[in-house]
Backbone as a ProteinNet text record, in pm:
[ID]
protein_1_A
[PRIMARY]
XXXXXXXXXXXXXXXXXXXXXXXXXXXXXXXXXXXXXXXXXXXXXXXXXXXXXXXXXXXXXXXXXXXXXXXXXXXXXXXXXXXXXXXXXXXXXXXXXXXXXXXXXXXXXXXXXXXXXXXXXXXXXXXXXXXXXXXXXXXXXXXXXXXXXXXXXXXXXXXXXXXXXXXXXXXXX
[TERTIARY]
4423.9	4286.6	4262.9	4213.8	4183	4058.6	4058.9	3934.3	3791.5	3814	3662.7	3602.4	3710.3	3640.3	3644.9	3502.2	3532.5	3492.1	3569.3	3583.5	3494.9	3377.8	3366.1	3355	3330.6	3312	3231.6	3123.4	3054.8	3012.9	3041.8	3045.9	3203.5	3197.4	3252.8	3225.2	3226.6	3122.6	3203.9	3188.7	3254	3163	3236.9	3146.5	3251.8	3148.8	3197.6	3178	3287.9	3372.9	3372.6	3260.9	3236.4	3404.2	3432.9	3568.8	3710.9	3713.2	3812.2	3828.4	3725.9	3707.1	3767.5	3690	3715.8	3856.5	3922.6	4052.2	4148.7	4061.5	4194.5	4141.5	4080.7	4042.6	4126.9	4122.1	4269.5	4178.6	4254.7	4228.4	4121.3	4172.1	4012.1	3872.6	3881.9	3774.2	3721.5	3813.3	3727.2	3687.6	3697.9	3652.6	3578.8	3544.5	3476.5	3310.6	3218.9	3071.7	3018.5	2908.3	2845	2676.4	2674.4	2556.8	2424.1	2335.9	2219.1	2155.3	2049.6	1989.7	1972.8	1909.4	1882.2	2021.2	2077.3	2239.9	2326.1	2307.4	2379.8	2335.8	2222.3	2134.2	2000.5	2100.9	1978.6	1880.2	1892.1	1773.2	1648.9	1666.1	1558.6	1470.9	1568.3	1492.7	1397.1	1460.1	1377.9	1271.5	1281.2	1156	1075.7	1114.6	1009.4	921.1	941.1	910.6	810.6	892	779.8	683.7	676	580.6	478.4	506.6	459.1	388.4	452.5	398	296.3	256	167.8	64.7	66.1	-5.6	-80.1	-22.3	-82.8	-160.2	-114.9	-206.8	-334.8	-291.7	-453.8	-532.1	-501.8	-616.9	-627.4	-559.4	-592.6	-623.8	-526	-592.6	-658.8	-690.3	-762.1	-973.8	-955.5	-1070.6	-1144.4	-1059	-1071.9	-1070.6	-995.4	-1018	-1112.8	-1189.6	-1321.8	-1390.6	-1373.7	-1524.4	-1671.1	-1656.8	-1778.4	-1835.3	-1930.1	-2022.9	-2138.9	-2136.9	-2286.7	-2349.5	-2303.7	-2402.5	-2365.6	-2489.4	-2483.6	-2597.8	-2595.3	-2687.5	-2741.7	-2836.3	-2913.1	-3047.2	-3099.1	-3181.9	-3260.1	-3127.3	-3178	-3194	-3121.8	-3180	-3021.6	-2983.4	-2901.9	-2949.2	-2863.6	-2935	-2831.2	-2904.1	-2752.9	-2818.4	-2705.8	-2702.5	-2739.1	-2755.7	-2730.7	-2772.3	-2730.5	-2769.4	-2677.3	-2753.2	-2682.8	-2792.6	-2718.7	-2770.4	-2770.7	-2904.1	-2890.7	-2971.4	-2894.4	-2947.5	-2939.6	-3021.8	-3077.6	-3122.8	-3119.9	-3183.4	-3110.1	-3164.3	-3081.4	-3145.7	-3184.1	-3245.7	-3151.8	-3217	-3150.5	-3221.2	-3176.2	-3242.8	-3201.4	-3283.5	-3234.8	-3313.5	-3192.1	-3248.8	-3228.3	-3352.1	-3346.1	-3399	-3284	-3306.6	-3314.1	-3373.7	-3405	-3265	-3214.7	-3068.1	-3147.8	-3233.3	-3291.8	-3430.8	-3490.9	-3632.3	-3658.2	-3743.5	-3738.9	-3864.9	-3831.1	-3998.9	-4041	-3985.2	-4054	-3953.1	-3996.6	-3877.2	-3993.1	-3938.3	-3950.5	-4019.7	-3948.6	-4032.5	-3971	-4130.8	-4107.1	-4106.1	-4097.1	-4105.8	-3991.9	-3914.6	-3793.8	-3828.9	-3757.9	-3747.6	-3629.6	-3592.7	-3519	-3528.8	-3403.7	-3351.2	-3236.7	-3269.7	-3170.8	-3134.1	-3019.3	-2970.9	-2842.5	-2844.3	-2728.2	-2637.2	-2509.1	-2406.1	-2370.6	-2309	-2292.6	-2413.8	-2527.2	-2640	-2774.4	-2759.6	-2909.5	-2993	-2998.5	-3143.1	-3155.7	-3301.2	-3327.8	-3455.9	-3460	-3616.9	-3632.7	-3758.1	-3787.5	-3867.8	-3857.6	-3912.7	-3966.1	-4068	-4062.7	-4118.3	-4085.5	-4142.6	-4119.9	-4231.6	-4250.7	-4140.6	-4032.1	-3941.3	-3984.7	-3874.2	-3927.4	-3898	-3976.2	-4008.3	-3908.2	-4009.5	-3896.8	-3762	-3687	-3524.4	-3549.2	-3456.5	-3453.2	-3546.4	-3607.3	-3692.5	-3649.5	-3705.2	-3627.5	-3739.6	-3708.2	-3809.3	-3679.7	-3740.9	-3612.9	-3758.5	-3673.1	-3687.1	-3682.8	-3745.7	-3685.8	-3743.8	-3677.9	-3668.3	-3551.6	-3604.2	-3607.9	-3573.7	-3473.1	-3437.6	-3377	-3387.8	-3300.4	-3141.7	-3057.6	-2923.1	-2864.6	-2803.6	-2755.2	-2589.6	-2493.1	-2345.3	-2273.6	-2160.5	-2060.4	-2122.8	-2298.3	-2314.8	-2303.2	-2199.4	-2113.2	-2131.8	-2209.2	-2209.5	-2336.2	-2450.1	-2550.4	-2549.6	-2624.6	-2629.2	-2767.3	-2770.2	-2872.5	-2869.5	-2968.3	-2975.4	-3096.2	-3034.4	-3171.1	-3172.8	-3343.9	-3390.1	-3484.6	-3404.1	-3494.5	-3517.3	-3642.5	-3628.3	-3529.1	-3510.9	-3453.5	-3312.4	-3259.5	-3115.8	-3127.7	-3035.5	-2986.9	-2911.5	-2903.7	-2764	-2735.4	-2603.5	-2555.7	-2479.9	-2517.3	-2452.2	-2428.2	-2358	-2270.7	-2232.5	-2267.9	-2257.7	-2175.4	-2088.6	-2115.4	-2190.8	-2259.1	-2352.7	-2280.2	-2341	-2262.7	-2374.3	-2306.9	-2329.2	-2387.5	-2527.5	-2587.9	-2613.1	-2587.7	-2565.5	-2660.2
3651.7	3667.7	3814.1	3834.6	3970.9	4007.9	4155.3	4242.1	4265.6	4124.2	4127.1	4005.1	3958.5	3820	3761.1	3682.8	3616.3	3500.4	3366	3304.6	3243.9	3144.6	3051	2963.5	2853.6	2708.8	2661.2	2741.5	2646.5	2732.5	2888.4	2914.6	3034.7	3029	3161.3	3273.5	3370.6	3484.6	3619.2	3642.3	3719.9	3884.2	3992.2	4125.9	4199.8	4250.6	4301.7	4467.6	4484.7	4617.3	4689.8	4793.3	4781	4909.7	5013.3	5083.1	5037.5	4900.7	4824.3	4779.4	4717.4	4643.2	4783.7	4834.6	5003.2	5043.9	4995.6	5094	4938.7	4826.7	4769.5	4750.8	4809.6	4811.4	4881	4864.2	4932.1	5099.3	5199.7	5364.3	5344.7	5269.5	5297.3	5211.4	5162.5	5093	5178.1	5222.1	5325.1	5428.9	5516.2	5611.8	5594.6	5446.8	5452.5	5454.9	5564.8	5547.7	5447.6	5425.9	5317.8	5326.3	5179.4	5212.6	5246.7	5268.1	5227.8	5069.1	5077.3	4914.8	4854.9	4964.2	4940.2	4908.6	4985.5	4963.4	4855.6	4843.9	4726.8	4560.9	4593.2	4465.9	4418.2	4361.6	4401.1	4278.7	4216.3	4077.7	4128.7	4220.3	4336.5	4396.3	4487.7	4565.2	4484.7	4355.5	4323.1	4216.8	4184.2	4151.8	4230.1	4378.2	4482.7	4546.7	4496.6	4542.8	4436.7	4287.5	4170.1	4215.1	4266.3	4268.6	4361.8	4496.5	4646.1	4537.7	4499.8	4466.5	4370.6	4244	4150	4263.1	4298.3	4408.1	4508	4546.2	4668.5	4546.9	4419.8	4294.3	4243.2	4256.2	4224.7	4296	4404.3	4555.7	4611.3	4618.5	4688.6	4580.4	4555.1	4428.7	4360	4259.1	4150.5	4219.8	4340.4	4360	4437.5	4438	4518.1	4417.8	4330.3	4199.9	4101.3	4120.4	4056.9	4106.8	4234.4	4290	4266.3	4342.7	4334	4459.8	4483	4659.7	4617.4	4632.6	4654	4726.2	4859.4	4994.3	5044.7	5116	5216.2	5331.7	5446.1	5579.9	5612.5	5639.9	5723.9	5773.9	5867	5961.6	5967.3	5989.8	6072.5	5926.7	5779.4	5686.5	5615.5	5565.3	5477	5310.1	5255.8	5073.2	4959.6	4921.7	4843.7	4701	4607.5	4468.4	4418.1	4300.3	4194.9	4077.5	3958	3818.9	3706.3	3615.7	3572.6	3372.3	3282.3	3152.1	3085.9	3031.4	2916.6	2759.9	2689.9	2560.6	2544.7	2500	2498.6	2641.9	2762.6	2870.3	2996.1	3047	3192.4	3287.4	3378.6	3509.4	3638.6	3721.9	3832	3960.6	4060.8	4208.6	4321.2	4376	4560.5	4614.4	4698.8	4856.3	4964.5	5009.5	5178.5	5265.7	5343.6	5487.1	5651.9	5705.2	5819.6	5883.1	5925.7	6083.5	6206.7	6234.6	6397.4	6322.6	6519.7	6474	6457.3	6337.7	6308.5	6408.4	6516.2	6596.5	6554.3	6530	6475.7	6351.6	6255.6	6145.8	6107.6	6071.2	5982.8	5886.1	5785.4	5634.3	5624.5	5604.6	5602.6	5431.4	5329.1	5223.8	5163.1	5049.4	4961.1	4875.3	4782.8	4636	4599.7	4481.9	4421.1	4237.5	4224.7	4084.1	4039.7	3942.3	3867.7	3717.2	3743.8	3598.4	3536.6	3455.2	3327.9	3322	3331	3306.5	3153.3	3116	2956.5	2912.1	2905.2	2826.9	2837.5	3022.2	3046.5	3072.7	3011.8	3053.4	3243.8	3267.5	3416	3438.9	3564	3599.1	3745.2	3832.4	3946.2	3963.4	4087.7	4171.2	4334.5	4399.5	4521.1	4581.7	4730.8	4817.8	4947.6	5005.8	5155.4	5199.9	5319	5420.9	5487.1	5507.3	5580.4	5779.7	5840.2	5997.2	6094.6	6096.2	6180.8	6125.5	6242.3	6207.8	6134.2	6024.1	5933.3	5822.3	5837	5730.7	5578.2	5474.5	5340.2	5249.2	5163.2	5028.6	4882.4	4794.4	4680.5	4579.5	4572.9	4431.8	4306.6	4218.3	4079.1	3969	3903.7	3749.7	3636.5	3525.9	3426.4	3278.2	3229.7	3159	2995.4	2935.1	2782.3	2755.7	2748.4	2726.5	2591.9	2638.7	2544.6	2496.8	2404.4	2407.2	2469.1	2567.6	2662.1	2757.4	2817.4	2967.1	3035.2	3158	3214.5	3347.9	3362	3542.9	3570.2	3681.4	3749.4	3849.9	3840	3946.2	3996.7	4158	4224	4348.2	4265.2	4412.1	4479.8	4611	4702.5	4828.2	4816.4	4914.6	4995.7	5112.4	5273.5	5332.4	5397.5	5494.3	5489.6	5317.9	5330.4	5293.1	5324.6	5263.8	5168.6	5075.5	4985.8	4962.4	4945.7	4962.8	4800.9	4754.7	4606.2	4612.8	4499.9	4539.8	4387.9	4328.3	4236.8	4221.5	4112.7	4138.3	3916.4	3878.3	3756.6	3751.6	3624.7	3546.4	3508.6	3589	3542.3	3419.8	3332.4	3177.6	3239.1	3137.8	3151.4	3008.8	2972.1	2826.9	2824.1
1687.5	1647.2	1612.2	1484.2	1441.6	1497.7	1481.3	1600.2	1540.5	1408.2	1356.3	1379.7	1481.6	1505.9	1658	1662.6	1850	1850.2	1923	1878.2	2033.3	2027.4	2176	2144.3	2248.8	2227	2108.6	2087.4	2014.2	1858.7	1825.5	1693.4	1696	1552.6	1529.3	1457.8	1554.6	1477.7	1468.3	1300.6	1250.4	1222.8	1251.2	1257.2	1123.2	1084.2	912	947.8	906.9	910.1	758.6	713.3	591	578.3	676.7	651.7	627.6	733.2	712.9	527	517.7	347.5	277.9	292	174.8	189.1	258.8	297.2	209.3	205.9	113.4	1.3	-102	-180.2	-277.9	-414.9	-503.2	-493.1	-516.6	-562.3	-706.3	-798.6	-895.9	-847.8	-770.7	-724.9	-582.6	-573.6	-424.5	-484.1	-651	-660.7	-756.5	-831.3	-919.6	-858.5	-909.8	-880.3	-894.3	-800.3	-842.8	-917.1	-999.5	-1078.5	-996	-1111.1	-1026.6	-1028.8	-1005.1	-965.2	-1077.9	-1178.6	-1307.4	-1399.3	-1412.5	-1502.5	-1415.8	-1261.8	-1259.1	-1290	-1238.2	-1246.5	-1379.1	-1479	-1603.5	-1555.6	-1528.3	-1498.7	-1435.1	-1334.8	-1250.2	-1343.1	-1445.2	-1506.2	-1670.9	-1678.9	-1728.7	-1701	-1592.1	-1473	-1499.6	-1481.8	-1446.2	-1524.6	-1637.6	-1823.5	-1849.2	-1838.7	-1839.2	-1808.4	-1631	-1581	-1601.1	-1672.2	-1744.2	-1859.2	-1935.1	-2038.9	-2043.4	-1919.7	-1922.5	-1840.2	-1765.4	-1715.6	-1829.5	-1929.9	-1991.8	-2117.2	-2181.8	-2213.5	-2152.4	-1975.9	-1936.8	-1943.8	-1906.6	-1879.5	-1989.6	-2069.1	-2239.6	-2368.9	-2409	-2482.5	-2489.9	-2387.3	-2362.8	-2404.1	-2343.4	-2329.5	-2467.4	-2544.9	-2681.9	-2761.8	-2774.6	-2838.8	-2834.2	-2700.8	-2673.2	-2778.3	-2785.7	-2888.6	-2832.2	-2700.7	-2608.9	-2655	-2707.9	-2698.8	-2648.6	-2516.4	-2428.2	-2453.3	-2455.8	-2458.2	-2588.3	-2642.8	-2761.2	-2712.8	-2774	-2785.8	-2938.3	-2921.6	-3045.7	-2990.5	-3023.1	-3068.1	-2920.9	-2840.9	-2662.7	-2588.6	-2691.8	-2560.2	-2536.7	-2426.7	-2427.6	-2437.6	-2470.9	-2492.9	-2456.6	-2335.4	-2279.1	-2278	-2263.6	-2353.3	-2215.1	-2148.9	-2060.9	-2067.9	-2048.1	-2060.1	-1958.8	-1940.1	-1826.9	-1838	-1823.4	-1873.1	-1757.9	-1730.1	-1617.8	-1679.3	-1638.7	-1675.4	-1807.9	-1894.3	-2054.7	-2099.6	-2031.4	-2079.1	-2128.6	-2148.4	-2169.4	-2157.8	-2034.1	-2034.4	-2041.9	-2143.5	-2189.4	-2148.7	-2144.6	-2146.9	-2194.7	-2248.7	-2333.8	-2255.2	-2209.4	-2095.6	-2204.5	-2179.1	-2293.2	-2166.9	-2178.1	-2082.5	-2176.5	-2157.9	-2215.6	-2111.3	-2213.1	-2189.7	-2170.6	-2244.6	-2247	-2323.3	-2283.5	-2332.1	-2515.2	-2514.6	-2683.1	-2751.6	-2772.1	-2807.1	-2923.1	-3024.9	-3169.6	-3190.6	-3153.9	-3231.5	-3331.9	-3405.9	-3499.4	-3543.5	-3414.8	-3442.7	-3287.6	-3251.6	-3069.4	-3032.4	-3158.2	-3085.6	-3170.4	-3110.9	-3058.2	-3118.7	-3235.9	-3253.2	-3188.6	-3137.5	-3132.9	-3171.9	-3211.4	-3268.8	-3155	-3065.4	-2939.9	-3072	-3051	-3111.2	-3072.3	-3000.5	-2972.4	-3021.1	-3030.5	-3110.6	-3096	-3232.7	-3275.5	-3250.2	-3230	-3190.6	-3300.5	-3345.2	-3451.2	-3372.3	-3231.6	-3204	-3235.6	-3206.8	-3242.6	-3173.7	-3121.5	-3021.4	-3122.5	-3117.6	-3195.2	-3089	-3047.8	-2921.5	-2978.4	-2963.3	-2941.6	-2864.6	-2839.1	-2747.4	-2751	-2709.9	-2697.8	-2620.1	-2661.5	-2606.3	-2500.4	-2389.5	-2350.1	-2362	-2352.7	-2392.4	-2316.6	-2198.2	-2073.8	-2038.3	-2022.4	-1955.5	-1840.4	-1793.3	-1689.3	-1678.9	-1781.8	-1772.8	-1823.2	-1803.7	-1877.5	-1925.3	-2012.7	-2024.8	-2044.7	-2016.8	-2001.9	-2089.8	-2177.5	-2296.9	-2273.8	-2215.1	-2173	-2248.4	-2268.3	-2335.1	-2274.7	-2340.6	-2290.8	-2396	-2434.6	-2549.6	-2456.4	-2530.4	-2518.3	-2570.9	-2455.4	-2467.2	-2520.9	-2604.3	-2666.4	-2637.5	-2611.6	-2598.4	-2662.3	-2646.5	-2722.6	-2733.9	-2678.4	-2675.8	-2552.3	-2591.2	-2469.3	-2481.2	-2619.1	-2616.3	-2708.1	-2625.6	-2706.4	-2774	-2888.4	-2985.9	-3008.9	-2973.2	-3013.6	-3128	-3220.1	-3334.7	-3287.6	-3267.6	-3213	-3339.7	-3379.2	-3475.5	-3401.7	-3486.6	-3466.2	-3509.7	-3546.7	-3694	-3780.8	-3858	-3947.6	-3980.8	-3838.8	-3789.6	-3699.9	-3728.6	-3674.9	-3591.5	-3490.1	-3375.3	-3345.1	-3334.2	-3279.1	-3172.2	-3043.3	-2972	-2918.3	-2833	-2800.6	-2668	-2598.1	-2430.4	-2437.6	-2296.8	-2251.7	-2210.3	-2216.7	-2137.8	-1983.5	-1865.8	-1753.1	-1703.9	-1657.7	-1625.5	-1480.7	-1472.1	-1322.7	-1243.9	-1138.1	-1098.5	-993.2
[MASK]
+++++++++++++++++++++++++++++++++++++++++++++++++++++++++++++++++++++++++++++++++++++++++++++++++++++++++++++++++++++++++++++++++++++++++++++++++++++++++++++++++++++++++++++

């Protein structure tokens, strides 16, 4: 019985001698280096790429391809999108926040156009800007949902320009 092994009644259990192995091993195999994880094992490294690459698809792509623009800026205001559908309905809102103070604008009051995608429906809202920095006004309306509308569209006019902006409809239960 060799001295890597003990033998009892009921198993046999063998103890691994990693110096023993090495010492019968041929001379180019005891001095050849060994790879790394990557150069030995290509199946790993392209596991690991898959996985880089569906990763940099969810978080980058996916969300650029939506073609979501919530928010836009012009003339000291920001204008952010939101909408959200419960039941048969669809309530929407435009938040306008003043960035800085507006001392001479222009045209201090807001149209907006809320319209449904695939559906047509359409609401026309306006309202007075607000002036001072930090200040806000929120736009709300209120439309009838129709099946296959999943995303709102607001054209917002301002002195003249037009801004479009694009939000989902998040589902409320």
């Amino acid at each position: 019985m060799s001295r890597n092994e003990s033998f009892s009644r009921d198993d046999l259990v063998f103890h691994y001698n990693r110096e023993d192995r090495i010492q019968h091993l041929s001379p180019e195999t005891r001095e050849r280096k060994r790879q790394g994880i990557f150069k030995s094992n290509r199946s790993v490294l392209l596991l690991l790429i898959n996985i880089f690459v569906a990763a940099v698809f969810v978080f980058i792509v996916v969300p650029v391809l939506r073609n979501s623009k919530k928010q836009a800026s012009y003339d000291n205001c920001v204008f952010s999108l939101k909408g959200f559908a419960y039941e048969d309905r669809a309530f929407v809102s435009l938040k306008a926040t003043a960035i800085g103070d507006r001392t001479a604008p222009s045209e201090n009051t807001v149209q907006v156009d809320f319209s449904l995608a695939k559906s047509g429906n359409r609401l026309k809202l306006s309202d007075i800007l607000p002036v001072k920095k930090g200040q806000s006004i929120i736009i709300r309306g209120e439309m009838s949902l129709t099946a296959g509308s999943d995303t709102i569209q607001a054209e917002v006019s301002v002195g003249g320009k037009t801004l479009s902006l694009l939000a989902a409809l998040e589902l409320e239960e």
